[in-house]
C-alpha positions as CSV (number, residue, x, y, z in Angstrom):
1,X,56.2,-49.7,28.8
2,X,56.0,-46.5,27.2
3,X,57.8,-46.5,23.5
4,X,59.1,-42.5,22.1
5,X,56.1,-42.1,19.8
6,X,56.5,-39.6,17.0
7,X,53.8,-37.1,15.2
8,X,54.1,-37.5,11.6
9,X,52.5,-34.2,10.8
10,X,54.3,-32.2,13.7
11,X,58.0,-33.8,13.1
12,X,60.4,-30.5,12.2
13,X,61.8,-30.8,8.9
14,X,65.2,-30.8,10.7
15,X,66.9,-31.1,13.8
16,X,68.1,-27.3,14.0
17,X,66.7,-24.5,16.7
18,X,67.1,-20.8,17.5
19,X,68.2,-20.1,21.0
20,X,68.4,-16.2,22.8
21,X,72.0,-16.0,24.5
22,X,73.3,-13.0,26.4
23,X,76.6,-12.8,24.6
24,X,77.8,-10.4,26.9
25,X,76.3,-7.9,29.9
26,X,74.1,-6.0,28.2
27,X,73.5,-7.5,25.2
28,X,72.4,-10.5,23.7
29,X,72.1,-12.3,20.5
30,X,69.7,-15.2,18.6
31,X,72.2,-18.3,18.0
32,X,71.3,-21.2,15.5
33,X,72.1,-24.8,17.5
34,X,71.8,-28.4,16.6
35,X,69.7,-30.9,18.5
36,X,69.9,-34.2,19.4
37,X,67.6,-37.7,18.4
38,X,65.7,-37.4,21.1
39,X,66.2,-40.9,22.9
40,X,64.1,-43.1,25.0
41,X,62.2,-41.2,28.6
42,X,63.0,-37.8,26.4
43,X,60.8,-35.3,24.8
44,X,61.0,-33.2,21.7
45,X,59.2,-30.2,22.5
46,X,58.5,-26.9,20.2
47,X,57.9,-23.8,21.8
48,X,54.6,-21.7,22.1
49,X,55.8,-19.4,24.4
50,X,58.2,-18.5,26.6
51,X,58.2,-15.5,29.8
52,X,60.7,-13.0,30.5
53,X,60.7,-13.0,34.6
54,X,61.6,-8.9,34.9
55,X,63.4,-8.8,38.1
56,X,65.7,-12.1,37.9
57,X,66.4,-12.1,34.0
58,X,67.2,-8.3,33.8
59,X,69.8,-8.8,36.6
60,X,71.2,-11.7,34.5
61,X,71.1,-9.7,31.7
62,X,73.0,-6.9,33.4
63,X,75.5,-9.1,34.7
64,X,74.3,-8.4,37.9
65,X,75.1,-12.3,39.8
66,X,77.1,-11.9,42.6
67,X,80.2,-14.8,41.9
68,X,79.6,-16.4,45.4
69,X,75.9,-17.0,44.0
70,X,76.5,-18.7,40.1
71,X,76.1,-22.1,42.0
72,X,72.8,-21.0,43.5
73,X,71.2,-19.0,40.4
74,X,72.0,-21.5,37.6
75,X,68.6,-22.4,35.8
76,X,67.9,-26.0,35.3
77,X,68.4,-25.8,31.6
78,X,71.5,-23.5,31.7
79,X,74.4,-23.3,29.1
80,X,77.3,-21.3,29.3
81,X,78.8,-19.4,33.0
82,X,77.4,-16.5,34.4
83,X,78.1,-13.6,34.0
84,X,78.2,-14.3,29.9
85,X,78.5,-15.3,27.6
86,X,74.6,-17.9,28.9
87,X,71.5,-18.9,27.8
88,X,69.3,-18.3,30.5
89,X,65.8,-18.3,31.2
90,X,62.9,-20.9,32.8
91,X,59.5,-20.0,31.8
92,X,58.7,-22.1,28.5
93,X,55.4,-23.8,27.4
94,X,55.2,-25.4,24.3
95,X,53.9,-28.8,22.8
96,X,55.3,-32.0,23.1
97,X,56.0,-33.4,19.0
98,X,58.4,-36.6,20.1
99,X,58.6,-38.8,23.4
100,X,56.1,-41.1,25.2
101,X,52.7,-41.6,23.7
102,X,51.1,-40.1,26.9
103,X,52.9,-36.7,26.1
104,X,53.1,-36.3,22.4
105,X,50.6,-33.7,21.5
106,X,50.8,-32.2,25.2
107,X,51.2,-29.0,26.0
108,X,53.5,-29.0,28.7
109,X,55.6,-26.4,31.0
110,X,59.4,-26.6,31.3
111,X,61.6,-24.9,33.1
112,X,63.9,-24.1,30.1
113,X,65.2,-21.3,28.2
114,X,64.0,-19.1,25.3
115,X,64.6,-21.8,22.6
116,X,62.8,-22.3,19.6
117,X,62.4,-26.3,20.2
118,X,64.5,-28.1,23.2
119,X,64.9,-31.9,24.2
120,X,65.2,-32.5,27.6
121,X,63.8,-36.0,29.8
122,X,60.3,-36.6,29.7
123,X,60.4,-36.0,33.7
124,X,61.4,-32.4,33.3
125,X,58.4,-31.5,31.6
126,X,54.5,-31.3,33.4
127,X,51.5,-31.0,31.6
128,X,49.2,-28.3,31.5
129,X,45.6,-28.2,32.5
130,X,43.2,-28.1,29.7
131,X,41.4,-25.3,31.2
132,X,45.0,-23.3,31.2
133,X,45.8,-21.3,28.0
134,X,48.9,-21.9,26.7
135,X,49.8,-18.0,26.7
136,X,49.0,-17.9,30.9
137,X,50.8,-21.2,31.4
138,X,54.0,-19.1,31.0
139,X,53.4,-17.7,34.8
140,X,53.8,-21.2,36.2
141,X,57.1,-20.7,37.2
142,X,56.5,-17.3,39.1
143,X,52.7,-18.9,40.6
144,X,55.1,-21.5,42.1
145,X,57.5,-19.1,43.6
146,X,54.3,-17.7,45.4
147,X,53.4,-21.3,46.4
148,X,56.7,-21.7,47.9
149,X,56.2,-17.9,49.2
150,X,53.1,-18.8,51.0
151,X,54.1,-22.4,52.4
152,X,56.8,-20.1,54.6
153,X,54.7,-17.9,55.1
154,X,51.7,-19.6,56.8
155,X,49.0,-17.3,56.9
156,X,46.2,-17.6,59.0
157,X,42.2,-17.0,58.8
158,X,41.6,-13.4,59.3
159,X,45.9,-12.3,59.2
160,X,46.4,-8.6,58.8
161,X,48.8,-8.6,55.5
162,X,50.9,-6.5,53.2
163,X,52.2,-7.5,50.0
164,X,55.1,-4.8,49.5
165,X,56.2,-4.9,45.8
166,X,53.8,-4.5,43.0
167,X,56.1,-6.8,40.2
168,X,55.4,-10.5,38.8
169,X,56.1,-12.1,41.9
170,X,54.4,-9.8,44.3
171,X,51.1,-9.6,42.1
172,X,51.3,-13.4,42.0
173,X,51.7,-13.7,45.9
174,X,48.7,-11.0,46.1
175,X,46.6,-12.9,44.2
176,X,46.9,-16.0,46.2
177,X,46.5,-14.1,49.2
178,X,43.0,-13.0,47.4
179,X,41.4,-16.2,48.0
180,X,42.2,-16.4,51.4
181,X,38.6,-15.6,53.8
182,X,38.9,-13.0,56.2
183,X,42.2,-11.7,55.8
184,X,42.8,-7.6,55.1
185,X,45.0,-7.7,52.3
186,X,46.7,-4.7,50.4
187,X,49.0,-4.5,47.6
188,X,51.5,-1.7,48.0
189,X,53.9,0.0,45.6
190,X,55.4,3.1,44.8
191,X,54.2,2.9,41.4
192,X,50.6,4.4,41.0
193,X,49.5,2.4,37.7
194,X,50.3,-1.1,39.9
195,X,46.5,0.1,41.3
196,X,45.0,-1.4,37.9
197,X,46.4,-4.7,38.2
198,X,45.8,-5.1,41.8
199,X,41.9,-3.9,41.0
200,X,42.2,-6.7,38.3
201,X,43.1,-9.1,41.2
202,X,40.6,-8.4,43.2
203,X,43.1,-6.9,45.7
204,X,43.3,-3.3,47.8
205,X,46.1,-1.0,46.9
206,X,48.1,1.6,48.6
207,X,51.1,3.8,48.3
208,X,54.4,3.2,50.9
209,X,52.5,6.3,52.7
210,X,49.7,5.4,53.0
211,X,49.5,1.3,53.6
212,X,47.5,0.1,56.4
213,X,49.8,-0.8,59.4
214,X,49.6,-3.4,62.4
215,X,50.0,-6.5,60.3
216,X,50.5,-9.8,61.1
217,X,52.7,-10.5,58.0
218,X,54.3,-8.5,55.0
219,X,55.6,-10.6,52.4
220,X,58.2,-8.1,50.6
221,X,59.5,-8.5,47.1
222,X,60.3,-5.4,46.0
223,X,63.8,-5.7,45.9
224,X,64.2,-2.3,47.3
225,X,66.0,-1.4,50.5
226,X,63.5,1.4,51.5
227,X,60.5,-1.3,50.4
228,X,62.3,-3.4,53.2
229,X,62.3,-1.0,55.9
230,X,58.5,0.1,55.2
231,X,57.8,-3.7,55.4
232,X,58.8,-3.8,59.2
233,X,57.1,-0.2,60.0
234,X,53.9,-2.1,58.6
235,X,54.2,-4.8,61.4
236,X,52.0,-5.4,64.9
237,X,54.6,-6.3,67.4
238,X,55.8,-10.1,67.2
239,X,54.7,-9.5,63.2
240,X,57.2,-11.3,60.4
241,X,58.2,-10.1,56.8
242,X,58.8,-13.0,54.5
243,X,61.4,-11.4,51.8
244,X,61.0,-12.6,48.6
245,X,63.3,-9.9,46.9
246,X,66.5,-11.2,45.3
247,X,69.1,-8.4,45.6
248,X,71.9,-9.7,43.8
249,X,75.2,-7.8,44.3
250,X,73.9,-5.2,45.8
251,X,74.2,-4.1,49.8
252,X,71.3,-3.5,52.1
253,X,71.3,-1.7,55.2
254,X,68.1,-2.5,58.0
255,X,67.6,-0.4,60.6
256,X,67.5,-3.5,62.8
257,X,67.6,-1.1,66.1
258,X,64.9,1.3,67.0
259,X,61.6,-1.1,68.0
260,X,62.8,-3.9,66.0
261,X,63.9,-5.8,69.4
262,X,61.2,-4.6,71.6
263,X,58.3,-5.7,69.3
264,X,60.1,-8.5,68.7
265,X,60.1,-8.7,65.0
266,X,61.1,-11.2,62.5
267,X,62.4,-11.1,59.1
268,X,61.8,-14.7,57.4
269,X,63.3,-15.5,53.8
270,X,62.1,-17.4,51.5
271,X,63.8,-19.0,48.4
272,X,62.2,-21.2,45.6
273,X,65.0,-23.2,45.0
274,X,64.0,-25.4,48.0
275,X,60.4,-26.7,48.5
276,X,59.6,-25.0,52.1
277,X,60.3,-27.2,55.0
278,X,56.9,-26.5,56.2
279,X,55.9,-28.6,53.2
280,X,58.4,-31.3,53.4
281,X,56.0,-34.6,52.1
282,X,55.7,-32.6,48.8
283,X,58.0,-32.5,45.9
284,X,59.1,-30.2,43.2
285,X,56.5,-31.8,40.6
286,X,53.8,-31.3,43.5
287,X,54.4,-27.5,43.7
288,X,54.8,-27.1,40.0
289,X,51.3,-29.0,39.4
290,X,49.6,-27.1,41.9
291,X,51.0,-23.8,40.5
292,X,49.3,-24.9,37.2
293,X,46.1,-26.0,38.9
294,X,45.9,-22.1,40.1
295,X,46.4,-20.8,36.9
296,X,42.4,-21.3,35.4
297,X,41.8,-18.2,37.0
298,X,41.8,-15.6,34.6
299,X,42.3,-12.8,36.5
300,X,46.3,-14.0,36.6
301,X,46.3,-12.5,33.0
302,X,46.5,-9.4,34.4
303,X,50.1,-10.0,35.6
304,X,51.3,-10.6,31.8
305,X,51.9,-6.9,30.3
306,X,53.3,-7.2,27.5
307,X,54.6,-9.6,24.5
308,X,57.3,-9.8,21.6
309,X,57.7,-12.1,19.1
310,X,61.4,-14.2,19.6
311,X,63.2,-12.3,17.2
312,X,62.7,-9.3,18.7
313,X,64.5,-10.4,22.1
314,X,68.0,-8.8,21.4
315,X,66.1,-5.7,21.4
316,X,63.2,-6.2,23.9
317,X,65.9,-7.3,26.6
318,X,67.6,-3.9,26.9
319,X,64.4,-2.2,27.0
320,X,63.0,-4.3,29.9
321,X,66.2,-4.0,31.7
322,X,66.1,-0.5,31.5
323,X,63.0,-0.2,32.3
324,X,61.8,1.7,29.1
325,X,59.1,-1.3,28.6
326,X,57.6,-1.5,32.0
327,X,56.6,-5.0,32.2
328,X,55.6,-7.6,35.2
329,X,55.4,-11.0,32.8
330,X,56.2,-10.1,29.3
331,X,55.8,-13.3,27.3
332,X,57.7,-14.0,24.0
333,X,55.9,-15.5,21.1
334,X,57.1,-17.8,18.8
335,X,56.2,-18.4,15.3
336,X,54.1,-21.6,15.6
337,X,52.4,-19.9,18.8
338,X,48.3,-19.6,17.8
């Protein structure tokens, strides 16, 4: 049996952290917190780096949760009630320093806030691949989203598809979609400089106006209403947009008349929160590892733009909720990071 080993030259000099709460909409604040002994089956681990996923965390961060959906959106590692004051966030990486020999030393991806060090159950944490830097492990959590994405999705051999929504989760289904034979595959997005990133991919790019219709499947996640309706112009008749795009409190009107019976078209969601029932035999662990299995590929290092270090967050926040730092992945960088 596996006895909680401990690094003599790794052990923190105390059991203190740092932790990034959103006191209130809007704004948010570093807290200092006390941890635990970690016990038997749990893990100390200190933080590399963490990920700021733009599209979910900024609607956090802006209060934006609908109250019929603070069940559904709590992060696995939560604290505190939406809409504040909560410590929220679930891209981490960082190395294991306590817990089972066959971890200490690890580095390992969690689904757990921005916290300077964290213990949680061994079981919550999954190695990454030696051939994975630490720094791209942080997309693990959107990688598996796309997994999830693509699992509903089913595409086939030689599919006609649109990927409508140039952010971290659109670039992420995209390049999956890239390794795919035979299939005509464009990213598209109202925003022009998405065109790099998708070049970095190895994936074609298009405006709204000018995407390549008659496709077997769009897989929307721009979060937009009008990306929604130019996801079912794109699509051959019997053709199925998987959305992606969490909305939030926000209302969205589909012009769900016009062809959209008599080309008999279907709109498919598609949640991570649930491993697709099209993948039934595999578990949460299963997707996660195969998520970080995908992530060798350097060209995924396109879809981190941009990085802080933690103390910086109750300023970097704002900014990437107003959009003044455009950002897909913007990783945080803590002080042990290398």
């Amino acid at each position: 049996m596996d006895r909680t080993a401990r690094s003599r030259e790794n052990r923190p000099a105390n059991r203190s952290a740092r932790a990034f709460w959103l006191s209130s909409p809007g704004r948010g604040e570093i807290r200092e917190l006390g941890l635990p002994e970690p016990e038997e089956g749990e893990v100390l681990v200190r933080a590399l780096y963490s990920g700021v996923s733009r599209g979910t965390e900024t609607l956090v961060f802006r209060g934006g949760v609908p109250a019929g959906q603070y069940g559904v959106m709590r992060a696995p590692f939560q604290d505190g009630d939406f809409p504040a004051p909560v410590k929220y966030g679930y891209l981490s990486v960082g190395v294991v320093e306590e817990g089972p020999r066959r971890l200490v030393g690890r580095t390992v991806f969690c689904l757990y806030p921005h916290q300077t060090r964290y213990v949680v159950p061994a079981g919550a944490v999954t190695p990454v691949p030696d051939a994975v830097p630490a720094g791209r492990a942080v997309l693990a959590g959107t990688v598996e989203t796309a997994v999830n994405a693509l699992w509903d999705a089913a595409p086939l051999v030689g599919d006609r598809i649109a990927v409508v929504g140039g952010g971290m989760v659109g670039c992420s289904v995209a390049a999956l979609l890239a390794r795919f034979p035979g299939v005509r595959l464009q990213l598209v997005d109202a925003d022009p400089a998405r065109a790099r990133i998708a070049a970095a991919l190895g994936v074609g790019f298009a405006a709204p106006g000018d995407a390549l219709g008659d496709c077997d499947l769009v897989v929307h996640a721009s979060a937009t209403e009008a990306g929604l309706t130019r996801s079912l112009e794109l699509l051959a008749p019997e053709g199925t947009v998987v959305e992606l795009s969490w909305y939030g409190d926000r209302k969205v009107t589909l012009p769900l008349g016009e062809a959209f019976h008599s080309r008999r078209l279907t709109v498919r969601s598609s949640q991570v929160g649930t491993v697709s029932p099209r993948r039934a035999s595999r578990s949460y662990a299963d997707r996660l590892a195969l998520a970080l299995d995908l992530l060798t590929d350097p060209a995924l290092d396109a879809l981190i733009t941009g990085e802080s270090a933690f103390e910086e967050l109750p300023d970097v926040m704002p900014a990437l909720a107003s959009g003044e730092i455009p950002a897909l992945c913007h990783r945080v960088r803590y002080p042990d990071a290398v």
